[in-house]
C-alpha positions in Angstrom: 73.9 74.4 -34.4 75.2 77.8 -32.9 76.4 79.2 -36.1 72.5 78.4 -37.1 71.2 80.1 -34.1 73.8 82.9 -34.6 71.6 83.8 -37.1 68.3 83.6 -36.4 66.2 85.2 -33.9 65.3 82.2 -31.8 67.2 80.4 -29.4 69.7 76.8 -30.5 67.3 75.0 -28.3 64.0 76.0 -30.9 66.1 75.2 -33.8 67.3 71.8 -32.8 63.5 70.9 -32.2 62.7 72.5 -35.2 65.6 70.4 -37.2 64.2 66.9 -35.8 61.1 67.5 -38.0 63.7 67.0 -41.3 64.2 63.3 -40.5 60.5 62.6 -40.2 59.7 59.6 -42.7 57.8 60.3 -45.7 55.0 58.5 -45.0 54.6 61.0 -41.8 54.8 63.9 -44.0 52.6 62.6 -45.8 50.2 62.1 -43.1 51.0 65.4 -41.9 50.2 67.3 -45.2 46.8 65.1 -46.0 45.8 65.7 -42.7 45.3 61.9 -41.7 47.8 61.8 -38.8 46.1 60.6 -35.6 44.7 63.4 -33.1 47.0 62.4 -30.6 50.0 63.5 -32.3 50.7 67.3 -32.7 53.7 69.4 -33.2 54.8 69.1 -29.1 54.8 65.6 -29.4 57.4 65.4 -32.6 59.9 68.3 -31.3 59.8 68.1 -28.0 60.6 64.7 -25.7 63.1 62.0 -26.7 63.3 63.0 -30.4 62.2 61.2 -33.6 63.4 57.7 -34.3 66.3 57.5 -36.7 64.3 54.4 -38.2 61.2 55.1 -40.4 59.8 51.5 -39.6 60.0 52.9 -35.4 58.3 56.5 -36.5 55.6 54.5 -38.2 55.1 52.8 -35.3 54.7 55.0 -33.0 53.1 58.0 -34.5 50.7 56.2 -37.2 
């Protein structure tokens, strides 16, 4: 992660919230990109906090 921050203009701690989004199930994206995700969750809610869930079946769960 520093040699990725190294290199852009925002800090490691931005990018590491930033990289959590590429393990985001599929079916989230999805959600995301059709615009059907609930209203209660928004960008603070999946990079900031705890993290995502490694496991899709636990993302699913708690963000559809």
């Amino acid at each position: 992660m520093p040699a990725i921050s190294s290199c852009a203009t925002s800090g490691s701690s931005w990018i590491t919230r930033v990289v959590r989004l590429a393990f985001l199930s599929p079916e989230i994206v999805d959600a995301v990109l059709a615009g059907t995700i609930p209203a209660h969750v928004d960008g603070l809610q999946l990079t900031q906090g705890e993290g995502i869930a490694g496991c899709w079946e636990r993302q699913r769960l708690r963000y559809l």
